[in-house]
C-alpha positions in Angstrom: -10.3 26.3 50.5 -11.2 22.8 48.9 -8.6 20.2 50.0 -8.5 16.7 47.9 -6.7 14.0 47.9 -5.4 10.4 45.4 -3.6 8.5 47.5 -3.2 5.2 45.3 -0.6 2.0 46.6 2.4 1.7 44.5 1.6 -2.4 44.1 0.8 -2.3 40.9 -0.2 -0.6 37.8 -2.6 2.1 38.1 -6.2 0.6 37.1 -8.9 2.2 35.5 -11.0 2.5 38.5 -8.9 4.1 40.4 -7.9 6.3 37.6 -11.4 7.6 37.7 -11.0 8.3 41.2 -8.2 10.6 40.9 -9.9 12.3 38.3 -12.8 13.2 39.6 -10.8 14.5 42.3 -9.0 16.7 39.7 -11.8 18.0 38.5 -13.4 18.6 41.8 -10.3 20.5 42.6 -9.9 22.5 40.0 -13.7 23.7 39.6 -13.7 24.9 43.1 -10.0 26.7 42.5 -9.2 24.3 45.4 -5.6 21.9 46.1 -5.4 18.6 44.2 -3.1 16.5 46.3 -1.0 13.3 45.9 -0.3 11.3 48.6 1.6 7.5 48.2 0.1 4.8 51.0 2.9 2.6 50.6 3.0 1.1 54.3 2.3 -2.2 52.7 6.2 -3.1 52.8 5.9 -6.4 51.3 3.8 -5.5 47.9 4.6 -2.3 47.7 8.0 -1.6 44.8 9.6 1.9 43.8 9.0 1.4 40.1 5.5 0.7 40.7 5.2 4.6 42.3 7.3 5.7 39.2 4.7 4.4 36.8 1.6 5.7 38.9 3.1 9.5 38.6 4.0 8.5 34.9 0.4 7.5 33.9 -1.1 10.2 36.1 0.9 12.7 33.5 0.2 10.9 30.2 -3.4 10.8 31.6 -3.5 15.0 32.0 -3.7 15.5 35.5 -1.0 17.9 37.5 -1.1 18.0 41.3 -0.3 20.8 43.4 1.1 19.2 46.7 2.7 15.7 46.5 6.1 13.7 46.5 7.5 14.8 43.4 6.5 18.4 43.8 6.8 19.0 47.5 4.6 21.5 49.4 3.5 22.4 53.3 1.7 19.8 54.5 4.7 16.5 53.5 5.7 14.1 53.6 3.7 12.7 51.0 4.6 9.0 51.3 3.0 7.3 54.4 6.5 5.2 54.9 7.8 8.6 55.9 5.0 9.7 58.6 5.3 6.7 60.6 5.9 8.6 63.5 3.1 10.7 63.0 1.3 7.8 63.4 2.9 6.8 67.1 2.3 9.8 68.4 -1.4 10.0 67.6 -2.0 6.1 68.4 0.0 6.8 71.8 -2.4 10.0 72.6 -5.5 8.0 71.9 -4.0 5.3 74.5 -3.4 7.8 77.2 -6.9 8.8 76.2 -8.1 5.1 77.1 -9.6 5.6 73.6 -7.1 2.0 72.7 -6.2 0.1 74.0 -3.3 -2.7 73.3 -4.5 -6.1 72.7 -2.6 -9.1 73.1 -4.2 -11.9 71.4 -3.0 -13.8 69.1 -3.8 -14.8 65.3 -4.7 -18.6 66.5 -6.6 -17.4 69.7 -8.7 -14.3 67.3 -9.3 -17.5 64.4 -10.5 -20.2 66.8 -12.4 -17.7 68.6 -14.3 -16.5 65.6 -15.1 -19.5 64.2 -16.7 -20.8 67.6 -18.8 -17.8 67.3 -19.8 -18.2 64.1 -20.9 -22.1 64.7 -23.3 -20.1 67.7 -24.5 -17.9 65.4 -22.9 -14.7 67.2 -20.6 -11.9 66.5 -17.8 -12.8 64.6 -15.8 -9.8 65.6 -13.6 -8.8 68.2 -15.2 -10.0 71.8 -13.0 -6.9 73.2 -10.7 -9.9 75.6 -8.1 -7.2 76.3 -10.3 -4.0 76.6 -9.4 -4.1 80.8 -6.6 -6.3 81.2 -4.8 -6.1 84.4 -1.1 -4.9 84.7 0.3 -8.5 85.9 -1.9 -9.7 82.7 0.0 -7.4 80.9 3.2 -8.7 82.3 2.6 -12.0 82.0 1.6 -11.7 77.9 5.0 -9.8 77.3 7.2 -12.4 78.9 6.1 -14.3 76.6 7.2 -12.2 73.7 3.8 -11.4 72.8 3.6 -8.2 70.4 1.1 -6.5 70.7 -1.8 -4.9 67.9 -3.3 -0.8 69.1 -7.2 -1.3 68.8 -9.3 1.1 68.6 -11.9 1.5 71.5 -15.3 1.4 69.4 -18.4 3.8 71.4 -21.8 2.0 71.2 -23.4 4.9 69.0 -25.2 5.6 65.9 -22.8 6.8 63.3 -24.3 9.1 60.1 -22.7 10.1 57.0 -23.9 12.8 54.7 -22.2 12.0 51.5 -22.5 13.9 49.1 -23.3 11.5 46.2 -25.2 8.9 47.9 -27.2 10.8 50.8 -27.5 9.7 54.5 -26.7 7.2 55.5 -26.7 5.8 59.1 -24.5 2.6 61.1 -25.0 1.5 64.5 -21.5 1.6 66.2 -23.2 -1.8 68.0 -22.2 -3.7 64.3 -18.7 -2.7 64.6 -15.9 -4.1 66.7 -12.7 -3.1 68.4 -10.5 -2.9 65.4 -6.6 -2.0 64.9 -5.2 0.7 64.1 -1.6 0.0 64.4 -0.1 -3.6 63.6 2.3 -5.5 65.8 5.1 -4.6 63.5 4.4 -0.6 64.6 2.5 0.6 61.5 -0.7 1.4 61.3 -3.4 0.0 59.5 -5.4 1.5 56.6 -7.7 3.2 58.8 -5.8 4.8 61.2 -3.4 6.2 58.3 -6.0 7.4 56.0 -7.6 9.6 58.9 -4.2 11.1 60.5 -3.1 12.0 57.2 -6.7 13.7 55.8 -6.5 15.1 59.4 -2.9 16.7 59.3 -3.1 17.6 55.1 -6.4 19.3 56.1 -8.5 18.0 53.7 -11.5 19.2 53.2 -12.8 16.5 50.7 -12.5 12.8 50.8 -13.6 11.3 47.3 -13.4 8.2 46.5 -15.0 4.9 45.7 -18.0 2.9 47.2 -16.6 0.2 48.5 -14.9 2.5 51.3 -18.7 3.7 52.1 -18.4 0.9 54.9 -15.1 2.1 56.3 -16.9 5.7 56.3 -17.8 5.0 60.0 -14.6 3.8 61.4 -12.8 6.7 60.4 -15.8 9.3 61.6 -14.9 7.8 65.2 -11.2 8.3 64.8 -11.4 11.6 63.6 -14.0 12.4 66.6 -11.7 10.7 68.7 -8.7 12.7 67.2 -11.3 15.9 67.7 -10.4 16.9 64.4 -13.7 18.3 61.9 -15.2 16.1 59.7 -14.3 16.1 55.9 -17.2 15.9 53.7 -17.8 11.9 52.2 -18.3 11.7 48.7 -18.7 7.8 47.4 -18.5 7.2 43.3 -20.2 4.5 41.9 -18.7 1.0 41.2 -16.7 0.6 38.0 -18.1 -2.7 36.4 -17.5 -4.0 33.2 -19.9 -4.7 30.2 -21.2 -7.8 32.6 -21.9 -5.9 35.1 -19.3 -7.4 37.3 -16.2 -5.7 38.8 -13.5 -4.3 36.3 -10.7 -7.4 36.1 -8.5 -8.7 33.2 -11.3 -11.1 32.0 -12.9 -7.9 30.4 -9.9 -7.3 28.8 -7.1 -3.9 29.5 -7.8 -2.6 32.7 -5.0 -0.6 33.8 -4.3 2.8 32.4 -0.8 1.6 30.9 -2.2 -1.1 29.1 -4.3 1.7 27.1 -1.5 4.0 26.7 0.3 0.8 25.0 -2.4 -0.3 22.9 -2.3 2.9 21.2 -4.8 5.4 22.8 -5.0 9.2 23.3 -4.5 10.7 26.9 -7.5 13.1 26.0 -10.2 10.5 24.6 -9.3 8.7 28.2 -9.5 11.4 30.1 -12.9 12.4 28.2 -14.2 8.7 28.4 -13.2 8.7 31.9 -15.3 11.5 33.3 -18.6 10.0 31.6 -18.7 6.8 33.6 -20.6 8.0 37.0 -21.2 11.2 35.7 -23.4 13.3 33.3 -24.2 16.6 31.9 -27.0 18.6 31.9 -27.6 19.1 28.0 -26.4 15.2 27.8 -23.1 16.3 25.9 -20.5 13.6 25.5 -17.6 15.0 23.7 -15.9 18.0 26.0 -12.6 19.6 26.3 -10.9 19.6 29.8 -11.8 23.1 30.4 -15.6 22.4 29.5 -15.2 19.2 32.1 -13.9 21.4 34.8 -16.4 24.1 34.6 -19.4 21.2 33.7 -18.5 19.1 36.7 -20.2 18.9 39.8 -20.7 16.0 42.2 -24.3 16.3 42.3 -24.3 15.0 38.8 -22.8 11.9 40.2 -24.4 8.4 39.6 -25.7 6.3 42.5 -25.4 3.4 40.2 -22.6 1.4 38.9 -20.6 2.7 36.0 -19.9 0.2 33.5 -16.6 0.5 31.2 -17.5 -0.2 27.3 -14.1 -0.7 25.3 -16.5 -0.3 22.1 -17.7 3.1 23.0 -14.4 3.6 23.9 -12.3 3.1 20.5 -15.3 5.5 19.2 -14.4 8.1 21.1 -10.4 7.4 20.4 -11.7 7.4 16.6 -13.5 10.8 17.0 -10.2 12.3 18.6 -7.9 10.6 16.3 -9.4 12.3 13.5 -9.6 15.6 14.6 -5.9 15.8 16.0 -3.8 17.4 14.2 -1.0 14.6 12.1 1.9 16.2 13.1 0.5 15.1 16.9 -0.4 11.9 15.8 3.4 11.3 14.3 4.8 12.5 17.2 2.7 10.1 19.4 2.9 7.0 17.2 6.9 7.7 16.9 8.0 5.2 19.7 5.5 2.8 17.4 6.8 3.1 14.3 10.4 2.5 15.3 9.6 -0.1 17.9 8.5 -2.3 14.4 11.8 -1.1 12.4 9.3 1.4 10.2 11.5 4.5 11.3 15.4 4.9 12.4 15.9 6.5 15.7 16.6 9.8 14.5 14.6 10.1 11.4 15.4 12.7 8.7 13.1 15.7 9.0 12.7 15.0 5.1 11.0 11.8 5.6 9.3 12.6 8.6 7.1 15.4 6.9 6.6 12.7 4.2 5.2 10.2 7.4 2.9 13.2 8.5 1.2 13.9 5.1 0.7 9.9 4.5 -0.9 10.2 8.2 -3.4 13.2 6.6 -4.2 10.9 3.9 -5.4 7.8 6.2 -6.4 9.7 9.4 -9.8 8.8 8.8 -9.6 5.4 8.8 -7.7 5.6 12.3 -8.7 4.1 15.8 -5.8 3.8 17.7 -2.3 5.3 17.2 -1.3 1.4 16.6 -3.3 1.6 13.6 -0.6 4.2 11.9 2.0 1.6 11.3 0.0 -0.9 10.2 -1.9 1.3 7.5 1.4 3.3 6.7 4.0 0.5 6.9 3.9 0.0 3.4 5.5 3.5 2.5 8.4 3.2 5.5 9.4 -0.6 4.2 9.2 -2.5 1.3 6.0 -4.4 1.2 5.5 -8.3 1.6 3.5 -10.1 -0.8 0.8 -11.8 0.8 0.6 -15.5 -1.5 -3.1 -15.3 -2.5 -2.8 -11.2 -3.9 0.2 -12.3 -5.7 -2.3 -15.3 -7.2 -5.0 -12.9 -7.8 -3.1 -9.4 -9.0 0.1 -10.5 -9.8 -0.3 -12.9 -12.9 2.0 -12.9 -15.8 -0.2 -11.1 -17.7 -1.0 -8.6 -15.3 2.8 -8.3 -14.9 3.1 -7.3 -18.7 1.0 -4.3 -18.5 2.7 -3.2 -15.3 6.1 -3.5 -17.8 4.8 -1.3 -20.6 3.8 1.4 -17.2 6.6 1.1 -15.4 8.3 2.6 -19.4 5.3 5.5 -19.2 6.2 6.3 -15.9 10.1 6.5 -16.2 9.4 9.4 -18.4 6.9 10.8 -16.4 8.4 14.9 -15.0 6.9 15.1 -12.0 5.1 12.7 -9.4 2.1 15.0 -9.0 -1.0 12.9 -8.1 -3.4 14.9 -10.4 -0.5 14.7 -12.7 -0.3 10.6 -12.3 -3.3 9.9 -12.8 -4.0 11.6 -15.6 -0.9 9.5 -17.5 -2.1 6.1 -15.5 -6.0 6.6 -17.2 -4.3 7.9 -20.6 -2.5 4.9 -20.7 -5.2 3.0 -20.1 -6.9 4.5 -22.6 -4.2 4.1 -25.3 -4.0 0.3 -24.9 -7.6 -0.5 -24.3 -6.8 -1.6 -20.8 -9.6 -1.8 -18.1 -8.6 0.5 -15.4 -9.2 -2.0 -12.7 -6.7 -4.2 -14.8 -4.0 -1.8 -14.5 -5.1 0.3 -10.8 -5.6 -2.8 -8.8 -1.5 -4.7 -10.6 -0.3 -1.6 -9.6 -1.4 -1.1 -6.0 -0.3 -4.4 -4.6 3.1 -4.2 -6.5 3.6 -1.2 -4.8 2.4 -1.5 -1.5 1.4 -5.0 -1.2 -2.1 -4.3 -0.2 -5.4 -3.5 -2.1 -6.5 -1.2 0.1 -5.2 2.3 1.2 -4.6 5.8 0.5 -5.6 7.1 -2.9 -3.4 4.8 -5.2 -1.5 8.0 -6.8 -1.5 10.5 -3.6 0.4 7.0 -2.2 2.5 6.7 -5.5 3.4 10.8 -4.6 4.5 9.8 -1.3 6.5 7.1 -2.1 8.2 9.0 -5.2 9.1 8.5 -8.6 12.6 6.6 -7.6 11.0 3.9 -5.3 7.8 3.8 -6.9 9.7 2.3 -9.8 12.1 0.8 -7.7 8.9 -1.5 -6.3 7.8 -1.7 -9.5 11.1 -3.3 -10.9 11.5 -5.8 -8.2 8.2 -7.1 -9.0 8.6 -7.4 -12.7 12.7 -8.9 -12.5 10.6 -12.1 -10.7 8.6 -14.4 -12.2 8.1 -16.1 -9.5 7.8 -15.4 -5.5 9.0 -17.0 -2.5 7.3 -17.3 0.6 8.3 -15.4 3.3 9.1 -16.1 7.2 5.7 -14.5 8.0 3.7 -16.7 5.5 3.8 -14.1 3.3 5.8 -13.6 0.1 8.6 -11.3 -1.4 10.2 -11.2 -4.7 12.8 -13.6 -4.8 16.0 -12.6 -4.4 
């Protein structure tokens, strides 16, 4: 049975690289009917914060992805948090130093620094010259009556080392480039490397997929599980993720972790779509795919050698083709925490005026990118409008004001707030008193919204109603002048 493993460090938020990672995992997992595990490497005591594990499983969710085995769910092969395995990791480092396969070394951080950089000015190895590999038992003796602690290193065999991984091919190191390095720190944890293998060892995983720049730890953890004489997972190595300079994913480029995209207003299944293209292709060269078309598409050997670079245009294009398509009642429910975070909705809204939200939503869904879009192109019809100074100059003159009067009269009397029905009075009027229609449309879509752009101008009048429609209309007209508001905007005077 296929065996994978995420095992991300709760010290910070989840980035976008790493959330590829775990999804290719996912997919991995799932196409194979395999086990798609979570495990937390939080040994790093100092960096690594509760809250910071709370967000990682909550972005993992609003991403899409389930696990089968892992902290929150439980299952055979726990615990799933490396701060609870520690002694798993004694007894293992202890049998590989009854083994003589490490050894403890003694040195200390001054006597590894001044000894590495006297090597480098000779132009030899920098590494571990293996000082402690034989020491002597009154050596010994002598180092811990000093209150020496000391590191376990690993006893590195001069041999040729290959990896078959699955993405980038064979690949062969000479154990000759590699030192004598720890695998459990003076303080009694391990390191990295010897975690990483102990736990892949004792979860059985079958799998290990993850990023590039852990091709180079590759060998180191082939010897340990040799050592261990445990089988070999297979290696799989995904590309780089780079940004649009082709350098590594950072802040400069903008959003980078997963949070920050959830926040910004993006859907968990453009992501999780966009997501799966960046070191990875189709056959037919598709680009838009459900989850279920992604798990039965995927397949490793469609993996990229090369780096895969992360284009926030391409994107927002994809969020656009998903926003559109999604149904409005979703997209109300998701923009919700938006539209109240900006004072557009109460906390619990009338179902009344939030079927009134959802059909403005239908109206402008085309024109959306981002769920932070909605309030900004809906605002209008949740709060009264502010008058930007320079529409007010242009739309809402005097005289402009006058014909909006003589409406406002047609429209008291007007039965129903239909848009067909609206318009047809709006252009009759027109019509009667030799108006231009862009002299009465344009006057009567900033008064009432306080924008000249929008929904259609009588579908929004049909939102907003007969009794606020004139409501906005009358606030407008009982001012001949406006004031300017806090924003730099302006509002009928009060």
């Amino acid at each position: 049975m296929v065996r994978v493993r995420f095992a991300p460090s709760p010290t910070g938020y989840l980035h976008v690289g790493n959330a590829r990672t775990a999804l290719f995992n996912y997919l991995f997992a799932r196409k194979h009917n395999g086990c798609f595990l979570l495990r937390i490497e939080d040994t790093d005591r100092e960096r690594s914060a509760v809250e910071y594990e709370k967000a990682l499983l909550e972005d993992l969710h609003w991403l899409g992805l389930d696990w089968d085995e892992g902290p929150d769910v439980g299952g055979n092969y726990g615990p799933y948090r490396q701060s609870e395995r520690v002694h798993l990791y004694r007894q293992l480092s202890e049998k590989l130093l009854q083994e003589g396969l490490a050894y403890r070394c003694y040195c200390t951080k001054e006597e590894l620094q001044e000894r590495k950089e006297k090597a480098l000015a000779e132009k030899g190895n920098a590494g571990y010259d293996g000082r402690c590999r034989n020491l002597t038992r009154t050596q010994i003796a002598a180092y811990e009556k000093e209150g020496r602690k000391p590191v376990v290193r690993f006893l590195v065999p001069s041999e040729t080392i290959e990896v078959n991984d699955l993405i980038r091919g064979h690949v062969v190191f000479e154990g000759e480039t590699i030192s004598d390095f720890v695998i459990v720190k003076s303080d009694g944890l391990p390191t990295f490397h010897f975690a990483v293998v102990v736990d892949d060892l004792l979860m059985q995983i079958t799998h290990v997929i993850r990023g590039e720049d852990h091709l180079s730890n590759t060998p180191k953890h082939i010897l340990l599980f040799r050592a261990l004489k445990a089988p070999l997972p297979q290696f799989a190595h995904m590309s780089m993720t780079l940004g649009p300079d082709r350098t590594r994913l950072s802040k400069r480029h903008g959003a980078t972790s997963i949070r920050a995209f959830k926040e910004a207003g993006y859907l968990p299944e453009a992501f999780f779509n966009y997501l799966a293209l960046l070191g990875w292709a189709s056959t037919e060269g598709q680009e838009i795919f459900t989850r279920e078309e992604l798990i039965r598409e995927f397949s490793l050997k469609r993996c990229s050698k090369t780096a895969a670079v992360f284009d926030h245009q391409k994107l927002l294009w994809m969020n656009g083709l998903y926003m559109r398509k999604t149904p409005p009642a979703r997209l109300l429910e998701l923009s919700l925490p938006l539209l109240q975070a900006q004072g557009l909705l109460p906390a619990q809204p009338e179902t009344k005026l939030l079927a009134r939200c959802e059909r403005l939503i239908a109206l402008e869904q085309e024109k959306f990118k981002t769920l932070s879009d909605i309030p900004e192109r809906i605002g209008f019809f949740l709060k009264p409008p502010v008058y930007d100074p320079e529409l007010v100059e242009k739309y809402l003159t005097p005289a402009a004001r006058q014909i909006l009067s003589e409406l406002a009269t047609v429209l008291e009397n007007q039965p129903e707030f239909q848009p067909a029905l609206l318009e047809n009075t709006v252009r009759s009027f027109c019509q009667e008193k030799n108006y231009r229609p862009a002299l009465v449309f344009h006057p009567l879509r900033v008064a009432i919204s306080g924008m000249t752009k929008g929904p259609g101008l009588f579908e929004m009048m049909a939102l907003l109603g007969k009794e606020e429609t004139l409501r906005r209309l009358g606030s407008v007209l009982r001012n001949e002048t406006f004031r300017t508001g806090k924003d730099g905007g302006a509002g009928p005077a009060a």
